[in-house]
C-alpha positions as CSV (number, residue, x, y, z in Angstrom):
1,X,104.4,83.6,109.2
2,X,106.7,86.0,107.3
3,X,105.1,87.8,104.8
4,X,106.2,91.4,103.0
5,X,104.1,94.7,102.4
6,X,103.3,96.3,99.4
7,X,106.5,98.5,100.3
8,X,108.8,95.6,100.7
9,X,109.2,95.6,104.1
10,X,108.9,92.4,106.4
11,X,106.4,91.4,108.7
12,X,104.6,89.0,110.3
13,X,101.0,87.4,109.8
14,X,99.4,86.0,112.8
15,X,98.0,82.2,112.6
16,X,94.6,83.5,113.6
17,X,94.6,85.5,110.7
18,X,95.3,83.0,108.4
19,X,92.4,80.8,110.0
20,X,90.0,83.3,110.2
21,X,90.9,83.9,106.1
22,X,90.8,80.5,105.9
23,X,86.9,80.0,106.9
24,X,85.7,82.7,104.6
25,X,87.2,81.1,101.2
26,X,85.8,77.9,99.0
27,X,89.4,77.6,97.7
28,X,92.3,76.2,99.6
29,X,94.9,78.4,101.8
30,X,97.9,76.9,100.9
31,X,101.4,77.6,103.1
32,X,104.7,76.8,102.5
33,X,104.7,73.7,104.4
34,X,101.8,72.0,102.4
35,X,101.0,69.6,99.6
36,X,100.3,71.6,96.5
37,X,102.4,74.6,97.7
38,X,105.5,74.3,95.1
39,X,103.2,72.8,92.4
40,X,100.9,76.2,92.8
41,X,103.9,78.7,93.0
42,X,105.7,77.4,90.0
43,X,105.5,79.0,86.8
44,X,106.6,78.0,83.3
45,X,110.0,79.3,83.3
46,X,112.4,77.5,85.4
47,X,115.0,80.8,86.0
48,X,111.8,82.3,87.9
49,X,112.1,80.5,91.3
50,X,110.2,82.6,94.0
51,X,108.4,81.6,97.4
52,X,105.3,83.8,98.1
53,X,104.1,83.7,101.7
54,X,101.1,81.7,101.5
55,X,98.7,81.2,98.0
56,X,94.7,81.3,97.7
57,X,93.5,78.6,95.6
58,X,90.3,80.8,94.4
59,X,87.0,78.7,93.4
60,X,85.1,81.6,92.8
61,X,84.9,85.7,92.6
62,X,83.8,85.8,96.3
63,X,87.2,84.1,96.8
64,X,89.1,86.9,94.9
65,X,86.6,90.0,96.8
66,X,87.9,88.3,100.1
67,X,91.7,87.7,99.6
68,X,91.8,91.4,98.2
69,X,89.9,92.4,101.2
70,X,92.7,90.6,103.3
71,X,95.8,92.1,101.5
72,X,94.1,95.4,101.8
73,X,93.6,94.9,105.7
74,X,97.3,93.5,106.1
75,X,99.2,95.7,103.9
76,X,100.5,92.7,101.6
77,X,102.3,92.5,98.7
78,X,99.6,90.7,96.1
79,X,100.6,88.8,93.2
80,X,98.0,87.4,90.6
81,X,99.0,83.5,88.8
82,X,96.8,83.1,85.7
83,X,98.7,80.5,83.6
84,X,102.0,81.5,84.9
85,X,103.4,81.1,81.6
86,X,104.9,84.7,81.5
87,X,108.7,84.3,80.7
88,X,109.2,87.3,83.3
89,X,107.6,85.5,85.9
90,X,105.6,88.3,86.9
91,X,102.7,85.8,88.2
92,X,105.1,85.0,91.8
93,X,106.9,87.1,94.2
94,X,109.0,86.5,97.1
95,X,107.0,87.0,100.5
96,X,103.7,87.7,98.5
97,X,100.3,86.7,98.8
98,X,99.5,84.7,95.5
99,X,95.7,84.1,93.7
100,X,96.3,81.2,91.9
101,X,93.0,81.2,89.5
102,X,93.7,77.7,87.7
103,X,90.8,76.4,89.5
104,X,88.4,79.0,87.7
105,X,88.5,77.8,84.2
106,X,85.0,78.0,82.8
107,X,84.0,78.1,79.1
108,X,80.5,79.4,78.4
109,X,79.4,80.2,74.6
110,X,77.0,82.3,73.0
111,X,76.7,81.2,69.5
112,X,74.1,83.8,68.2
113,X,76.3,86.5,69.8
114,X,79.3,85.0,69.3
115,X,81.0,86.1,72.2
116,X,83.1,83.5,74.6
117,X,82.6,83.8,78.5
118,X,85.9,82.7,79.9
119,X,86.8,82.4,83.4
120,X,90.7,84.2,84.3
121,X,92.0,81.1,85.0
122,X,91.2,79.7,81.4
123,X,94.6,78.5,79.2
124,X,94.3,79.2,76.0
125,X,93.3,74.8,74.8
126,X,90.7,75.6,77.2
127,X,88.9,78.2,75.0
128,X,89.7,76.8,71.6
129,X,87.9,73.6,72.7
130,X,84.7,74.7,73.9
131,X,84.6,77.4,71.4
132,X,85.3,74.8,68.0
133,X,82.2,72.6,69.7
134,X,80.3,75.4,67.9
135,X,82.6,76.3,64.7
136,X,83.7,79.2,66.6
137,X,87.3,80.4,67.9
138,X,88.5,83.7,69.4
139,X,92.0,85.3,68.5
140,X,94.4,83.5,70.7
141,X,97.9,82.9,70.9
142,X,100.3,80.7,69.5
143,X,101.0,78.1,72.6
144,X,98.0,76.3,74.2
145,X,99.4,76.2,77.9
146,X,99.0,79.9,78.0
147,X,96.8,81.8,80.2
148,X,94.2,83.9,78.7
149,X,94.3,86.6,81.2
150,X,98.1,87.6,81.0
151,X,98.2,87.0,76.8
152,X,94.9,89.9,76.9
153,X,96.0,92.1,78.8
154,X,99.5,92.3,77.0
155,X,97.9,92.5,73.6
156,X,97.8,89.2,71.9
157,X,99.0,88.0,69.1
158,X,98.7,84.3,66.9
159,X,97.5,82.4,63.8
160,X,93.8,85.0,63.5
161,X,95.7,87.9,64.2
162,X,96.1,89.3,60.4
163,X,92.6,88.6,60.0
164,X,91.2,90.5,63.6
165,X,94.1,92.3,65.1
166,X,95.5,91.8,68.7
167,X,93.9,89.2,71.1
168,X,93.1,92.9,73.1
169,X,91.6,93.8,70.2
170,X,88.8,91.3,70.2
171,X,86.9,92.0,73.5
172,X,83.3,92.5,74.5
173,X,84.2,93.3,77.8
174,X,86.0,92.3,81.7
175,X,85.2,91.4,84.8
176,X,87.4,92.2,87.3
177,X,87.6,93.1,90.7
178,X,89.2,96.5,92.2
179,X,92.2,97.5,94.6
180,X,89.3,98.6,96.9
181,X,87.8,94.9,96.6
182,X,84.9,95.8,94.1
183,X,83.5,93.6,91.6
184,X,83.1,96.0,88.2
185,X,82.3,95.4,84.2
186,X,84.6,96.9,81.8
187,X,83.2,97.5,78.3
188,X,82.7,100.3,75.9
189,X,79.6,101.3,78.0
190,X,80.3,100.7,81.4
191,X,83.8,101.6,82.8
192,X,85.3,103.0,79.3
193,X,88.6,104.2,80.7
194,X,89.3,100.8,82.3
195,X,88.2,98.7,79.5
196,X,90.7,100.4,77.6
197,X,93.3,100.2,79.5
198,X,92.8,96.8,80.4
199,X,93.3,96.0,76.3
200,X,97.5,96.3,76.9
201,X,98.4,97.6,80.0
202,X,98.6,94.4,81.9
203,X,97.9,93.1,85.5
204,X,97.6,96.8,86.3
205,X,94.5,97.5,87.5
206,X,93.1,94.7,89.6
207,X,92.2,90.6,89.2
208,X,90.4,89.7,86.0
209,X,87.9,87.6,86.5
210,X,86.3,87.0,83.5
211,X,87.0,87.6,79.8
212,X,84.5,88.4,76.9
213,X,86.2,87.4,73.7
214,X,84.4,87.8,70.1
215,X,84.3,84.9,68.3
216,X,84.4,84.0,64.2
217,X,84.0,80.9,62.2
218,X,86.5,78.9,62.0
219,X,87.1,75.2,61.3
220,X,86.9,72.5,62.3
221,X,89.7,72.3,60.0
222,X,91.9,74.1,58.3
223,X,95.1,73.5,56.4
224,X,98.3,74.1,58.6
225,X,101.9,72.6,59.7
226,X,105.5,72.8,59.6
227,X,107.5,72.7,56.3
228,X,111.5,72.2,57.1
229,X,114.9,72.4,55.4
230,X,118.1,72.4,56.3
231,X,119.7,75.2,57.3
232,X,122.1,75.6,53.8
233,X,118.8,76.7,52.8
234,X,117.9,79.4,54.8
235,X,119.4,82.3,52.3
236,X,116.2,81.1,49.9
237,X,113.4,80.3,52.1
238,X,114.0,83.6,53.7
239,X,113.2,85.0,50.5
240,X,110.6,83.0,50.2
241,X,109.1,83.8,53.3
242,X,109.2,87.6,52.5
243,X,108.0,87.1,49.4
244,X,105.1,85.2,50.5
245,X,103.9,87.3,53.5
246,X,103.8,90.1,51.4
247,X,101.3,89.0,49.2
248,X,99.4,86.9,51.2
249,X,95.9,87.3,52.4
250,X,94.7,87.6,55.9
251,X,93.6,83.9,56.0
252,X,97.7,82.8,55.6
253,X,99.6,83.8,58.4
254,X,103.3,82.8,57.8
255,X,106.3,81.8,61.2
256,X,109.4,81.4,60.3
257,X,112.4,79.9,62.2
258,X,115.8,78.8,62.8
259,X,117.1,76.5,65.7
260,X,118.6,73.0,65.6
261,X,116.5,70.3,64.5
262,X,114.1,68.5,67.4
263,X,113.6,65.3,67.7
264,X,110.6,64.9,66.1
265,X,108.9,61.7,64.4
266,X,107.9,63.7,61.1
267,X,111.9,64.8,61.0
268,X,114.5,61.7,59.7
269,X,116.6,60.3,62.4
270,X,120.1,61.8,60.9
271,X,118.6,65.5,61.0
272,X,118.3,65.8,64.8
273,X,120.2,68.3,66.2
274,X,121.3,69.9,63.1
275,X,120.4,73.5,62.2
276,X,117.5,73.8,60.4
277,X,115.0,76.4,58.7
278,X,111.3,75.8,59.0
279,X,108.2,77.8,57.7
280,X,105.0,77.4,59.7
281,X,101.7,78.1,57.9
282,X,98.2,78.6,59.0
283,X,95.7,79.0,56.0
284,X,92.7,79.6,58.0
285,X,89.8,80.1,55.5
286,X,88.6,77.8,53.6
287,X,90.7,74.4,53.3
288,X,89.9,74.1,49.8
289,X,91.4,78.2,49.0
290,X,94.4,77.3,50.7
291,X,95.9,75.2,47.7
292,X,97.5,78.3,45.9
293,X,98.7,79.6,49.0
294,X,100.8,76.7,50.7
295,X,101.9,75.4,47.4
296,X,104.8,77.4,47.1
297,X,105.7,76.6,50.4
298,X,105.5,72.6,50.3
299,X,107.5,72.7,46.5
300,X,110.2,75.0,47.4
301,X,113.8,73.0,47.2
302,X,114.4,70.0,48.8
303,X,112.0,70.1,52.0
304,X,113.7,67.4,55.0
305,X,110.0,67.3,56.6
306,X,106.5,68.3,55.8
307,X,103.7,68.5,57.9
308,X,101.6,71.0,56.1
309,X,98.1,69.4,55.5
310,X,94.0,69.8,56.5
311,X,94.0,69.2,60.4
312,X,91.3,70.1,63.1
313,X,92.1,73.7,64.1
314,X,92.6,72.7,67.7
315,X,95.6,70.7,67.1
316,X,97.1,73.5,64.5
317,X,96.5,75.5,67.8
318,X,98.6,73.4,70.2
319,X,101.3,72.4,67.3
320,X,104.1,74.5,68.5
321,X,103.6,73.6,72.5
322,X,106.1,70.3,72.7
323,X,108.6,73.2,72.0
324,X,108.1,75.2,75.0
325,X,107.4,72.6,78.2
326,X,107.0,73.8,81.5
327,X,110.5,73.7,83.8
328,X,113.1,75.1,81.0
329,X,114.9,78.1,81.6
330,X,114.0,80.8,79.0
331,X,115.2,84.3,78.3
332,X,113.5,85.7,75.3
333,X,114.6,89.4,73.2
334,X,112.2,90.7,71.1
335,X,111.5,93.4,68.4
336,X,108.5,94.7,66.3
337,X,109.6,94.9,62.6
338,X,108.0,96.8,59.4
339,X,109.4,94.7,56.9
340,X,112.0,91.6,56.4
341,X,115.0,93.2,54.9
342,X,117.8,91.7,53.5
343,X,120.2,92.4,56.3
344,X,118.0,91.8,58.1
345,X,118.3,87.8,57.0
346,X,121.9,87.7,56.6
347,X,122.3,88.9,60.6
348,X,119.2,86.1,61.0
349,X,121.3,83.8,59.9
350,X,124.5,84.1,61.0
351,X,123.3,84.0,64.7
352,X,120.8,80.8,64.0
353,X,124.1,79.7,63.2
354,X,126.0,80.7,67.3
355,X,122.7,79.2,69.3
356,X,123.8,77.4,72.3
357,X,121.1,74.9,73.0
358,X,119.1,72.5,71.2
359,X,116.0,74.0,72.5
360,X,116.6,77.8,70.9
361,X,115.5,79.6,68.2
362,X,115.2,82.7,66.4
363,X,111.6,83.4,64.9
364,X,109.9,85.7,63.0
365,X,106.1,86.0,63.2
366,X,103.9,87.8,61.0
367,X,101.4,89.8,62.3
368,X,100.8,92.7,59.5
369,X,96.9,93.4,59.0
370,X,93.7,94.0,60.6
371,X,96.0,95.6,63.4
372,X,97.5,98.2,60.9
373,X,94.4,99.8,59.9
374,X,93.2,100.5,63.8
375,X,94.4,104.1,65.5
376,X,97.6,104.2,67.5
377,X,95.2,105.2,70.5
378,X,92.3,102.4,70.0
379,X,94.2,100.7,72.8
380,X,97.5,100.6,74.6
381,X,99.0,97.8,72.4
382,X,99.7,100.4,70.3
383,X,102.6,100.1,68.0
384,X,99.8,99.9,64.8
385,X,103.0,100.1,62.2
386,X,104.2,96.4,63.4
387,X,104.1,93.7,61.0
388,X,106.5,90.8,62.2
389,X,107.9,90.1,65.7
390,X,111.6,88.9,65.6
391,X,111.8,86.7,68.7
392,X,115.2,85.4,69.9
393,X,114.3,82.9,71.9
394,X,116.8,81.1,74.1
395,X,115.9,77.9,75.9
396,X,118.0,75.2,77.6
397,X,118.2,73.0,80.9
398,X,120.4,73.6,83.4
399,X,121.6,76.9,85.2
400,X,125.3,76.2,84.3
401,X,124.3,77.1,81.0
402,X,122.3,80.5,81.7
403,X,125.9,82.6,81.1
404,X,126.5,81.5,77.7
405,X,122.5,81.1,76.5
406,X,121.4,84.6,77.7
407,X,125.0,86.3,76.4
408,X,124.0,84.5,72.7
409,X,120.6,85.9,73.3
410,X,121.7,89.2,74.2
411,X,124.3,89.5,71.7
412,X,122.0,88.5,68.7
413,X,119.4,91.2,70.2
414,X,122.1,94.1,69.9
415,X,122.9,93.4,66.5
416,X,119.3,92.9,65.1
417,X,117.4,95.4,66.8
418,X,118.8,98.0,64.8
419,X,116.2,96.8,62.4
420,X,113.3,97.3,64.8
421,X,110.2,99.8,64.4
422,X,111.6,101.1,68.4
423,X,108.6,99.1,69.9
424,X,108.5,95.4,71.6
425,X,105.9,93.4,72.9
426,X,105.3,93.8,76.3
427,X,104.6,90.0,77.0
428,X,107.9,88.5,75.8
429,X,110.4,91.0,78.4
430,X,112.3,89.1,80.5
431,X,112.7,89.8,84.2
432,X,115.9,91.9,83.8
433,X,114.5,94.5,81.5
434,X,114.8,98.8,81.7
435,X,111.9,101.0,82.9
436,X,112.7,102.3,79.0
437,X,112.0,98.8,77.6
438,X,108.6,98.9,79.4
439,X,107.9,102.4,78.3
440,X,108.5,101.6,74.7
441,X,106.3,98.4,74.8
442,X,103.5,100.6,76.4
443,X,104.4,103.4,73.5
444,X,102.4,106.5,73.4
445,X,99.0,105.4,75.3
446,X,101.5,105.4,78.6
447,X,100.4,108.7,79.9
448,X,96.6,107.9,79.6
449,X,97.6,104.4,81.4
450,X,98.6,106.5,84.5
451,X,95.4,108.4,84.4
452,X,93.4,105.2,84.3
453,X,95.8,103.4,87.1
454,X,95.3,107.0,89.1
455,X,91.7,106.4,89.3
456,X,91.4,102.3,89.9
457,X,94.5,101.7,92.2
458,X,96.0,105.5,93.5
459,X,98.2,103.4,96.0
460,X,99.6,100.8,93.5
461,X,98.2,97.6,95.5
462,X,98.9,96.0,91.7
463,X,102.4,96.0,91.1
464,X,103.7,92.8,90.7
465,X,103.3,93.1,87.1
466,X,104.7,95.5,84.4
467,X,104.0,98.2,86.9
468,X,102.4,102.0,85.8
469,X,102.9,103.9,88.8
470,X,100.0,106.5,89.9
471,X,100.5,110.1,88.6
């Protein structure tokens, strides 16, 4: 079987190696020619089309240990599939050896610690229901298909974030297991270098195997939805928008967006497909605080749709996901922002107004908070002065169509990111971005992140990620 080195290089793995791997995992050893094999290397976006070598269906940690054992022993090139929801695609790699962990999705809870023991191959629905079993939730991301693993490790960001910072943020500790196949804790006790630069610095350092995340009360409901308009509008619920995030509290985080309408049930029939502008809301405190708050929001002008009302948190949780299915093709550009200026919204607008495909949008998320008031160097996130994201998020079908829907995306990017703080997110770079982009979405702590991959991994066996190369 052809398989490739950690260098690049070509070569060949002996069937007897395979076999004798084979009798030492749980899992399954999938090869290209087998049932499972394209359902396993798939990942969410549809422009990332790669073919590792062979994939390791892991059942346990022992199964992890022994396939980074073998890729040790062979010299391969090792890539690690969490959710695979990354738009880079960073979870597959041609000729690679692939640890596909969506069979390890455990939940365990501690209610009188209120800490969350989540297994690496955990999406994101999978923690926010066993958690809300006991009126508890960790700070998670926006999309419930995610994986936990990659959203951590990148920083984190969704509807708790204003209240508790970053998803990275909001960790007791990792398991993981080393370059030189050794199962450590990471914590503030135990492994302090690597628990910090596990908190943003990615896939970098070995496999995750398990995830500590803090918990808080939250739910079982809480008020939450989509208010929409259409798009002649946009100029005033902008303003509205700003005005809003400003002054609200940590319990109201505010998303705001532009894209043609969906076709959605709470949306009337002769608004599909028209532009549209749309505030998303998430009061999560209590349901019965949030009236002063979302108010505002639900009376401003003539709304076309309103779904803004007391729902369990799990489903405000997985509200957005119908907009980003597996098997699209996605290319995202993104900036961190300090404030929503009015330039700034005229420049929104006019390029909600160019999108290509139904499926696109430009958002805005707000994020300003707990985050703010933590040091630059708590953890490699960094970039402590963000306060929205600006997302421009292309989406569409088929790969005639990538030209024109990346060049949109692009070409809205170059004229908006003049308004950026000079940081990104490291989680939403596409596959075709600079060694500079990477650098500024690591920001300062980058130095210290090639100290801490010096120690754990000197000869880079993890690098099918956003790779820190040893000192």
């Amino acid at each position: 079987m052809k398989a490739k080195t950690m260098t690049g290089r070509d070569i060949d793995i002996k069937q007897e190696a395979l076999d004798g791997l084979k009798t030492r995992l749980r899992g399954d050893l999938i090869t290209a020619a087998a049932a499972g094999y394209d359902e396993s290397r798939s990942v969410w976006n549809a422009m990332i089309d790669k073919k590792p070598a062979f994939i390791v269906r892991c059942l346990g940690v022992a199964d992890v240990v022994t396939s980074v054992h073998f890729a040790r022993e062979h010299d391969l090139l090792l890539c690690i599939k969490g959710g695979g929801h990354n738009i880079a695609g960073l979870a597959t790699a041609d000729g690679a050896m692939m640890l596909d962990m969506s069979r390890m999705r455990g939940v365990w809870v501690d209610r009188q610690r209120r800490v969350g023991h989540a297994q690496a191959g955990c999406l994101l629905g999978d923690v926010d229901r066993e958690t809300q079993m006991k009126g508890l939730a960790a700070v998670l991301g926006f999309v419930s298909p995610t994986g936990i693993t990659g959203l951590t490790t990148g920083g984190g960001f969704g509807y708790l974030t204003r209240r508790w910072g970053w998803t990275a943020d909001n960790l007791s500790g990792m398991d993981l297991v080393t370059a030189d196949g050794r199962l450590v804790r990471a914590d503030s006790e135990e492994n302090a270098d690597l628990y910090w630069g596990l908190r943003g610095g990615g896939g970098n350092f070995g496999v995750v195997t398990n995830i500590d995340f803090m918990l808080y009360p939250i739910g079982p409901e809480i008020v939450g939805g989509v208010v929409a308009w259409p798009a002649s509008e946009a100029a005033g619920v902008l303003d509205l928008y700003g005005t809003l995030a400003e002054k609200a509290p940590p319990e109201l985080t505010l998303v705001l967006l532009m894209r043609p309408a969906p076709p959605a049930p709470w949306l009337p029939k002769e608004i599909h497909a028209k532009p549209i502008v749309a505030i998303v809301a998430c009061y999560s405190g209590r349901p019965e605080e949030s009236e002063a708050w979302v108010a505002p929001i639900k009376s401003f002008g003539k709304p076309i749709g309103d779904t803004l009302v007391r729902r369990p948190y799990v489903q405000m949780q997985a509200l957005l996901d119908g907009t980003q299915p597996k098997g699209r093709r996605y290319y995202w550009k993104s900036e961190y922002l300090q404030s929503i200026e009015p330039a700034l919204c005229e420049k929104f607008i006019a390029h909600a107004a160019e999108i290509r495909s139904p499926h696109s949008a430009v958002i805005l998320f707000q994020i300003g908070g707990a985050l703010n008031r933590l040091d630059e160097a708590h953890s490699p996130v960094g970039n402590r002065e963000a306060r929205y994201v600006l997302n421009i998020a292309s989406a569409w079908e088929r790969a005639d169509a990538d030209e024109a829907n990346i060049a949109w995306a692009r070409q809205a990017w170059n004229d908006l990111k003049r308004f950026s703080t000079g940081g990104t997110y490291v989680n939403f770079l596409t596959e075709d971005e600079s060694a500079e982009r990477i650098d500024t979405a690591l920001g300062k702590g980058l130095h210290r992140l090639r100290e801490v991959k010096t120690k754990w991994d000197p000869q880079n066996v993890f690098r099918t990620n956003r790779n820190i190369r040893p000192l």
